[in-house]
N, C-alpha and C positions, 0 to 999 in steps of 0.2 A: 504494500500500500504506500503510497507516496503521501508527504508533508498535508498535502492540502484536507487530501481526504478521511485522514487521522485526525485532523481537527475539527470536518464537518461532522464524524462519527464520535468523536469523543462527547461535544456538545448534544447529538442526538441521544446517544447512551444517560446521561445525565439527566436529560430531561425525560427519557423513557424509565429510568429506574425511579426517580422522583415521583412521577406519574402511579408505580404500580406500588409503591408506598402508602402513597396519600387514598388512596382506591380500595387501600389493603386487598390486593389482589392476589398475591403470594401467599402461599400457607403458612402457620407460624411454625412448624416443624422443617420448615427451609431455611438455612442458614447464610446459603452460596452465595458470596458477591451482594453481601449485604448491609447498608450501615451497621453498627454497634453490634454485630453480628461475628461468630468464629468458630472455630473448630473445638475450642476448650467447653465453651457452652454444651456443644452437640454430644461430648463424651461424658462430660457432667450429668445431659439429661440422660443419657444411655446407662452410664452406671445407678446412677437412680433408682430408671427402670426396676435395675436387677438386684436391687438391694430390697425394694420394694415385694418381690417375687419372693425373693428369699424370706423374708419377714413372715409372710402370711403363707409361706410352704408350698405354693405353688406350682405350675408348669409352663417353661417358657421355649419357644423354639424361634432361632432367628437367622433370617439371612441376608447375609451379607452380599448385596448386588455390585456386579464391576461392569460397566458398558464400554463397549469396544468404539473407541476412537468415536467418542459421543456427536460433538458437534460437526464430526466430518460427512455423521449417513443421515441427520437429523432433512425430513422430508420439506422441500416448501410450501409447497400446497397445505401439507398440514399445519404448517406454523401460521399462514395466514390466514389460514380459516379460524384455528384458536385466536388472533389476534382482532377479527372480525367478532367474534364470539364474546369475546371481553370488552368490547365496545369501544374497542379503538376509532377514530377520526378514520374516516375512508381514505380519504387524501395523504394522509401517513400512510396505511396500508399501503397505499397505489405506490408510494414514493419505496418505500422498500422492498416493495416488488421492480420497480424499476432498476433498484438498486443492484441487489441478485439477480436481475436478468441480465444482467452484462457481465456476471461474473465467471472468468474462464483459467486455464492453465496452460501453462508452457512447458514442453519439455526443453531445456538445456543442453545439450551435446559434448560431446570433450572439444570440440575446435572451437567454444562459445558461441556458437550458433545457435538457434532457436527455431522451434518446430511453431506451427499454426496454431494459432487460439482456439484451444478447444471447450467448450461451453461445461460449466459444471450445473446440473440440471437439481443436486441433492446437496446439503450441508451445509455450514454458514464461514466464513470467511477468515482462516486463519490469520490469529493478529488482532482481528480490528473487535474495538473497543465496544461494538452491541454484541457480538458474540455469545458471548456469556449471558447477557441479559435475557436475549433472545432463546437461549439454550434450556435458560433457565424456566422460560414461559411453558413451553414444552413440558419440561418437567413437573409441574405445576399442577398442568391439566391432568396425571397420571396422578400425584396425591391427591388428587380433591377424588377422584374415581376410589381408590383404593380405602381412602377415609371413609367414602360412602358405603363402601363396603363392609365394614366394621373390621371385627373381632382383634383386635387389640389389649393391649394391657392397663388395666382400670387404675387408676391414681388417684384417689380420690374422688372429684368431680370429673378428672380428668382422664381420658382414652388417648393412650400412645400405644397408635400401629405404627408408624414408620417417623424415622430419623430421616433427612439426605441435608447434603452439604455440594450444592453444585449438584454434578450429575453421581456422590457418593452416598447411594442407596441402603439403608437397612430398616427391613421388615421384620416386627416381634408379632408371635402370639400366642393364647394361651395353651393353643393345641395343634396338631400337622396338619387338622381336617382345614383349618381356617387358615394356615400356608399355603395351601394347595390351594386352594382357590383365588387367595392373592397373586399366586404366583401365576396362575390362570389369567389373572387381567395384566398383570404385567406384559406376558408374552401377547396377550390383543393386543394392545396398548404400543406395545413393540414394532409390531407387524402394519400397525397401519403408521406411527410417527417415522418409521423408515428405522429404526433405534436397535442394535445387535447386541445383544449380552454377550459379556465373555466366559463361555462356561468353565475353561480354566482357571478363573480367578474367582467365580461369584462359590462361593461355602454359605455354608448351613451347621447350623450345630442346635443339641436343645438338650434343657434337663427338666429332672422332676425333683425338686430340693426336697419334698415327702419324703419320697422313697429314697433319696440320692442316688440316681439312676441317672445314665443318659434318656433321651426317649427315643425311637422307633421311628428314623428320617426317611427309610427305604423305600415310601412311595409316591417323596416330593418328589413332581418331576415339573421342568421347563423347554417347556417346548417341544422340542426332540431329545434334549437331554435332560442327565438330574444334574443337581450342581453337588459338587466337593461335601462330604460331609468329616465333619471338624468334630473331635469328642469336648468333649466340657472342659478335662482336664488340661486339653492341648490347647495355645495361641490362637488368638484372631485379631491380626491388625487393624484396629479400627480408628480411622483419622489418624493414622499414625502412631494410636498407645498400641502396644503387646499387652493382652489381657486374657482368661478365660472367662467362659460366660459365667462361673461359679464366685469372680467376681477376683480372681488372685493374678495381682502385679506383679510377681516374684520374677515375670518373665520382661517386662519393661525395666524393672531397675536391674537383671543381666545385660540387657542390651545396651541401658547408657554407660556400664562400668567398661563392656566389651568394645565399644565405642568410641569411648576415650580413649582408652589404653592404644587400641589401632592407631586413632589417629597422631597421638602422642609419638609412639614408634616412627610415623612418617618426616615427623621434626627436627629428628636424630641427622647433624651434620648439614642442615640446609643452605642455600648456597643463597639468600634473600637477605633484605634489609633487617635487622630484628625488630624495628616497628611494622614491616609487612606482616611478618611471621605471630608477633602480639595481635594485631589485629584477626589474625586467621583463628587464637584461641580464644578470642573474646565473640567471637561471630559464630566459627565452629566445634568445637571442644564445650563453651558453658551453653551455649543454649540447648543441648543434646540433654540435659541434666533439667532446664528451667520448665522446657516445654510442657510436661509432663509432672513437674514437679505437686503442684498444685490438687493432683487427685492421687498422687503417688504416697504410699504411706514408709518413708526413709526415718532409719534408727539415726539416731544421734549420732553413733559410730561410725554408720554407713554416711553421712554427709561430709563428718572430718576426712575420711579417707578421701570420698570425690575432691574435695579442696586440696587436699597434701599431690594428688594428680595434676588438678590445674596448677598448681603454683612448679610442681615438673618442668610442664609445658612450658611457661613461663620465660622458667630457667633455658631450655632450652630453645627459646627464641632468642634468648638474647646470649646464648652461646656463655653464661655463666657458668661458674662454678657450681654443683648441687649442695652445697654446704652453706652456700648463700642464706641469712635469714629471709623465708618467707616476706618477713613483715615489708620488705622491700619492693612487694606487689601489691 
């Protein structure tokens, strides 16, 4: 995208996410590409969730959706008929319909040559600044369906079926029958917005905290396929924490120790400025540690150690001595 058009798309994005703010037309369980909005919220209300389960001995089954290269197969027929649907101004419509009608591809050659404009007929515009917004619309019209649909986990006053952050998907509930059927509209839902799951990565896991049991995932299926099924006891990367759905971090506070240490290792004899190399453990080395901190339950002893690491790193940015006092960072 060139200069000009990155700024008539930045100012349109603006006024289009303000717009479905003000409308509250976005679901409140949408996180993605939203003011005062994040990933920490999404895992907070996710463990919740499961704390909530636990408490009153229930049965929870969840899965975790991954869509394949989202905004690339995303239909446009379909996004403008949603966008008509939500009572968008026509004339906007028309205008971003005109917009994606000219939008095409080149292939590049090894002599820098370039092949014919070829028209792209599906997906939204790598880069540019409605993207996202637009992807997000999409997504939107799938939770309000899936909401309709019930059978979620009761909170009180409140029903959570489904989390997403962007196009990062997860559907709870309190039994496989009422999976199975979301996972039924999902793949409609799919098939007409133009949208591909990646069954390699979308998992399932569920327990019965009564019995302390897994439960019986063998006859989720999507689409033509089932997805990955995950035990309670094992990981599932969710936003980024390592967690099991029984509710144990044991497996996020190994991976920021395993983490560090790695990247620490790579510090060893650097051939940089020692403020480059400082800045690299203040950027990547403590935020590995902070991201997560917050819903992570770290012993006292377990935190001095993380810190006796970073001040390591430190040292070895600035190609010190390790005998150096700490206190000098």
């Amino acid at each position: 995208m060139n200069t000009a058009a990155k700024i008539v798309t930045s100012v349109w994005a603006k006024r289009l996410s303000k717009s479905l703010e003000q409308q509250s037309v976005l679901e409140g369980s949408q996180e993605g590409f939203r003011p005062d909005r994040s990933t920490r919220r999404q895992i907070s209300r996710f463990i919740s969730a499961l704390q909530d389960v636990e408490r009153s001995q229930g049965t929870i089954c969840v899965t975790f959706l991954d869509f394949e290269n989202y905004l690339k197969t995303i239909s446009l027929p379909a996004l403008f008929l949603l966008l008509r649907k939500l009572g968008m101004n026509e004339n906007d419509v028309q205008a971003l319909e005109s917009y994606y009608e000219r939008s095409h591809m080149r292939v590049i050659h090894a002599d820098s040559g370039k092949s014919a404009k070829i028209p792209l007929h599906r997906g939204l515009r790598q880069g540019c600044p409605l993207s996202p917004i637009l992807g997000g619309v999409v997504v939107n019209a799938m939770l309000r369906w899936l909401d309709f649909k019930g059978g979620g986990l009761s909170q009180g006053d409140f029903v959570t079926d489904i989390l997403c952050f962007a196009d990062d998907s997860t559907r709870m509930t309190t039994n496989v029958h009422d999976m199975n059927v979301l996972l039924a509209c999902v793949n409609s839902y799919c098939q007409w917005a133009g949208a591909k799951i990646n069954m390699s990565k979308t998992e399932v896991t569920g327990y019965d905290y009564k019995r302390k049991c897994p439960l019986d995932l063998s006859i989720l299926q999507l689409g033509n396929g089932k997805p990955k099924i995950v035990m309670p006891w094992d990981p599932a990367k969710y936003l980024g924490v390592r967690f099991t759905i029984t509710g144990d971090l044991t497996f996020e506070r190994d991976y920021v120790r395993k983490k560090t240490l790695d990247t620490i290792k790579h510090l060893t004899k650097h051939m940089y400025h020692p403020q480059q190399i400082h800045w690299v453990v203040q950027v990547a080395i403590i935020p590995t540690f902070r991201y997560s901190a917050a819903i992570e339950k770290w012993e006292s002893q377990e935190i001095v150690k993380l810190e006796n690491l970073w001040m390591r790193a430190f040292k070895k940015a600035w190609k010190v001595n390790a005998s150096l006092p700490d206190v000098t960072f």
